[in-house]
N, C-alpha and C positions, 0 to 999 in steps of 0.2 A: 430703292429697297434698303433695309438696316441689315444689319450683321441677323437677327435673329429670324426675320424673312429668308434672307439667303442661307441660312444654316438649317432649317425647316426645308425651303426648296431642296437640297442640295440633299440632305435625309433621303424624303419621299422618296423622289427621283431614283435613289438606289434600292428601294423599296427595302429599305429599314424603320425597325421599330426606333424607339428612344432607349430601350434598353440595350436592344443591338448595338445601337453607335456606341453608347456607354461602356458598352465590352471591347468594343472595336478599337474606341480610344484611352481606353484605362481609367474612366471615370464613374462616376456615381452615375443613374439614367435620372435623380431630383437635378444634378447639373444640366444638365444636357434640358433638361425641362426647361431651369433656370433660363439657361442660354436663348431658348425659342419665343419663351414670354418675355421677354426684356428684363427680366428681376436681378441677372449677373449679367456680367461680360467675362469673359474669358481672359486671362492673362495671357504674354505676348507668344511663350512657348507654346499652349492650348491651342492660339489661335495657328499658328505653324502649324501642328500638328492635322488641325482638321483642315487646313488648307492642301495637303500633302494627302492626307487620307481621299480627301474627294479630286485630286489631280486638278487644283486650281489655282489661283495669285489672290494673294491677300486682299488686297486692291477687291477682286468681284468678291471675294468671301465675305469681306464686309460691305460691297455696294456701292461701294466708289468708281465704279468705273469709269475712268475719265474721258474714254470715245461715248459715243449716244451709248444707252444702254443697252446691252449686250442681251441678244436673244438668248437664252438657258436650254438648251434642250440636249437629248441625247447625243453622244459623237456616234451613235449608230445611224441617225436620223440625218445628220449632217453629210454622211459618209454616201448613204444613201442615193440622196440628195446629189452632192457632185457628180454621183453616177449617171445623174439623168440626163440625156439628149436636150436640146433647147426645146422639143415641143412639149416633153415629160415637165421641164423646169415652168416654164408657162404655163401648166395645167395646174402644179403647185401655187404659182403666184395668185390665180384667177379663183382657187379652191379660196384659196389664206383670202382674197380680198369680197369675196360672196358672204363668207362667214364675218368675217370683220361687219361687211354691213347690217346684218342679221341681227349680229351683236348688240350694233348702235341700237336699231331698232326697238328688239326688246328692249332695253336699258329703259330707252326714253319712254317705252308706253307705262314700264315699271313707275316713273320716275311721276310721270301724271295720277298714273291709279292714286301711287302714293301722295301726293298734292290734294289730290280730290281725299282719301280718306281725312287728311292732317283737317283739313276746311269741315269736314262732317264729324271730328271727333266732338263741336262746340255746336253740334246740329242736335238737341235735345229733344225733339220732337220725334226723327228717324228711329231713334234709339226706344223708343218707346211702343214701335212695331213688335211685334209677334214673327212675322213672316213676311217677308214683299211677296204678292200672290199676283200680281200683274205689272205690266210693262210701265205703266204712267207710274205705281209706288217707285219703279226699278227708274226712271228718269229722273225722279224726284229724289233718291238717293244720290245718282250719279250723271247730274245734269249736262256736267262738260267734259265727261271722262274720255280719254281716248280709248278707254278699253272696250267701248262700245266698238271701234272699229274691227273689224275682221269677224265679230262677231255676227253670225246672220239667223242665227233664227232663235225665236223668242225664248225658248226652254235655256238654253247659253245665255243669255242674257239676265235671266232671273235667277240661275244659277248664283252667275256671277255677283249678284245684286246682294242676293243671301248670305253669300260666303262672306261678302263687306260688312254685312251688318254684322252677324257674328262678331266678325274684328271687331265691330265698334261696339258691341254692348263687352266684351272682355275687357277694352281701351277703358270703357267709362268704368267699370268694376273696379279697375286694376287701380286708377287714380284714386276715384271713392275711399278704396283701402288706404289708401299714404296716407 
């Protein structure tokens, strides 16, 4: 992460605005913008300062951290946490490692829809439906998708089908215009 990731984290987190911090730290809240979008960097006392203000080392303020990097979360959460018994702290690891695979999961079936749209955006035929009104249009839009998985019954499927083509007839408009 960059200084302007870790300084957006590091914000939220305390559940401040941009103009909060701005007051907090004696600056403009266009600064503090500046800071987040990458458009400034902070001079070296700024950066002291918000490092000081969010009780952290410059080092993670800007992203450096030179062990693996460092998890981010609350020191309530941490605190927490040490409180638990070994079977409490195992029921955390097994939560964090269910969700992690969940995670992959989605990403990847994301990651194919997406594959399959990119391959259909040059599919000029599809595009010239009205509606997919059956299963065979709905395969012929999305012949290798994984999104058909989990999916079970027809009405989700042609759903699904629909909502693509939309994407693709705004995809082929939106070029058409450039």
């Amino acid at each position: 992460m960059e200084f302007k990731d870790m300084l957006k984290y590091f914000r939220k987190r305390e559940g401040l605005t941009q103009g909060e911090l701005a007051a907090k730290l004696n600056v403009s809240p266009s600064r503090i913008s500046m800071y987040e979008t990458g458009e400034r960097e902070p001079d070296f006392e700024t950066e002291e300062k918000i490092a000081d203000f969010f009780n952290t080392d410059l080092n993670t303020l800007r992203g450096r951290d030179s062990e693996q990097e460092q998890v981010l979360m609350p020191k309530s959460y941490i605190n927490k946490y040490n409180s638990l018994d070994e079977i409490g702290k195992s029921n955390v690891h097994h939560c964090i490692e269910n969700e992690y695979k969940d995670w992959v999961e989605r990403d990847n079936a994301e990651k194919a829809i997406h594959a399959e749209y990119l391959r259909l955006l040059e599919f000029d035929r599809v595009v010239s439906l009205d509606k997919i009104e059956n299963i065979e249009d709905a395969k012929v839009l999305l012949p290798n998708s994984a999104a058909f998985n989990g999916l079970s019954n027809e009405k989700d499927i042609l759903l699904m089908a629909n909502n693509m083509l939309k994407k693709l007839k705004n995809e082929k408009a939106r070029r058409h215009d450039q």
